[in-house]
N, C-alpha and C positions, 0 to 999 in steps of 0.2 A: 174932224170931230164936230157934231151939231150937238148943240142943246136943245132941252127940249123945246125953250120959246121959238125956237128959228122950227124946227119941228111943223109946230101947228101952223105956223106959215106959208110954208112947202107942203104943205096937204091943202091949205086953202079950205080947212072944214073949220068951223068956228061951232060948235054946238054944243049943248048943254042939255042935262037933263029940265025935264017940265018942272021938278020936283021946287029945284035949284041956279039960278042963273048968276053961274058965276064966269065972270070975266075972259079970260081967257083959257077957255077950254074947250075941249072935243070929247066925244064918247068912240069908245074902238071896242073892240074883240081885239085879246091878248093873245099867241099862241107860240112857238117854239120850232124852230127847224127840229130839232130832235125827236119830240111830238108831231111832227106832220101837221098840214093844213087842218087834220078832220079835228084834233085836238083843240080847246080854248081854256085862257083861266078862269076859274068856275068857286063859287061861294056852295060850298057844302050845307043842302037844303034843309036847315035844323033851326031849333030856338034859336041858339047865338046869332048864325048869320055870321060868324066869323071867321070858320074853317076854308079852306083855300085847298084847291085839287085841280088837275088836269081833267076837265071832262069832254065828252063829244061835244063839238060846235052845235051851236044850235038858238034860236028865237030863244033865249033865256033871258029874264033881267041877270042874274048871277054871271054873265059874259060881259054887259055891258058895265065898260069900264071909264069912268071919266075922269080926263086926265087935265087937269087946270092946274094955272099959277096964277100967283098975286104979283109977280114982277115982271117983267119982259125977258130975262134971263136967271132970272131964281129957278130950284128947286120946283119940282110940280109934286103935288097932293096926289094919289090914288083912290077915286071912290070906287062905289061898286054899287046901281040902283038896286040890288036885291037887297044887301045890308045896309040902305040909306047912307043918306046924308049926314049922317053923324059918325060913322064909321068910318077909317083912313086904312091903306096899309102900311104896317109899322114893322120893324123888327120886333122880337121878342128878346128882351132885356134880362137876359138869363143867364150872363157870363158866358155862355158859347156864341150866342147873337149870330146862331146860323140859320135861325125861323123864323119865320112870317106869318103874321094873321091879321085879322080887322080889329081894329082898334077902336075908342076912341076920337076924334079926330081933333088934336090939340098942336101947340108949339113945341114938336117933338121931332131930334134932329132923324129918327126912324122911319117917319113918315114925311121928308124929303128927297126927294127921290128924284135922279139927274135921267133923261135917256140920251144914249150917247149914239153915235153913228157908228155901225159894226163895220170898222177898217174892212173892206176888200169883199164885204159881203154886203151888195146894196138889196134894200130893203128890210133891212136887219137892224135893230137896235140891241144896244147893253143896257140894262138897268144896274143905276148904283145909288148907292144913297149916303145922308151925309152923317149918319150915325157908323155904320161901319167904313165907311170911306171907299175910293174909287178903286181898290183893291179887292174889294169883295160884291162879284157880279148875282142878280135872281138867275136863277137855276131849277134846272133840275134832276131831282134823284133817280143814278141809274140803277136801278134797283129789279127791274124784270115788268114792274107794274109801271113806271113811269109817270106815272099818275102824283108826285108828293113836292113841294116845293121844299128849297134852301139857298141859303146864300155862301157862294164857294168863292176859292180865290180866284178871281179872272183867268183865264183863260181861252185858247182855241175850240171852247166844248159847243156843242150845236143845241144844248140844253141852257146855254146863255143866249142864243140868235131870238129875241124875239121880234115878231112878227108884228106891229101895231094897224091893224086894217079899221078904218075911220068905218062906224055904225051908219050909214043913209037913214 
């Protein structure tokens, strides 16, 4: 099992956004063994800047995702340079707490978020977070369009295998 501080170690990419220079972190393209390579997580292009969708890879800021922590083994933040610096991802605090959006970005256990090393499948990581706990893996909706995020109970699904590829 890796957390995510040993993580950015083992990539040996230390980067940040121009915007923002924070500490320890990198910027990646998110994507999904179940979604395929062409697939990345992607900021639905609107006012809010909050919505979250599987879209085609691609030179997007809404792809680039930067992943930092403030400890050496804490919890890392989720930003995203399309919705700023001020925006986190968080669950959605709705009594099902199966959704995810951009938030925000405060001292909220929703927007802690662990990556773990996907047992037996290298290159793969589980996202968990410490609002729902290490029981409830990001995901995605198998639904025909593929395209919709949630948070399900962990298991063997290829719509938890995420892909984290460091941005050059």
């Amino acid at each position: 099992m890796i957390r995510q501080s040993v993580l950015l170690m083992a990539m040996g990419c230390i980067l940040s956004f121009a915007s923002a220079a924070h500490a320890d972190s990198f910027v990646a393209h998110l994507g999904t063994k179940f979604t395929g390579k062409g697939k990345c997580l992607d900021i639905v292009n609107d006012q809010d800047r909050n919505k979250l969708v599987m879209g085609d890879c691609g030179n997007y800021s809404g792809q680039f995702w930067e992943i930092s922590t403030d400890t050496a083994d804490g919890p890392a933040r989720l930003r995203n340079s399309f919705s700023g610096d001020g925006l986190c991802l968080d669950v959605v605090n709705d009594g099902t707490n199966d959704q995810v959006a951009m938030a925000e970005c405060g001292n909220y256990s929703g927007q802690a978020w662990t990556l773990w090393d996907y047992e037996g499948k290298p290159g793969y990581m589980r996202l968990t977070n410490d609002f729902t706990g290490e029981g409830k893996c990001l995901d995605i909706v198998n639904d025909g369009n593929n395209d919709q995020l949630t948070l399900a109970e962990c298991g063997n699904y290829t719509g938890q295998m995420w892909r984290v590829a460091p941005v050059k």
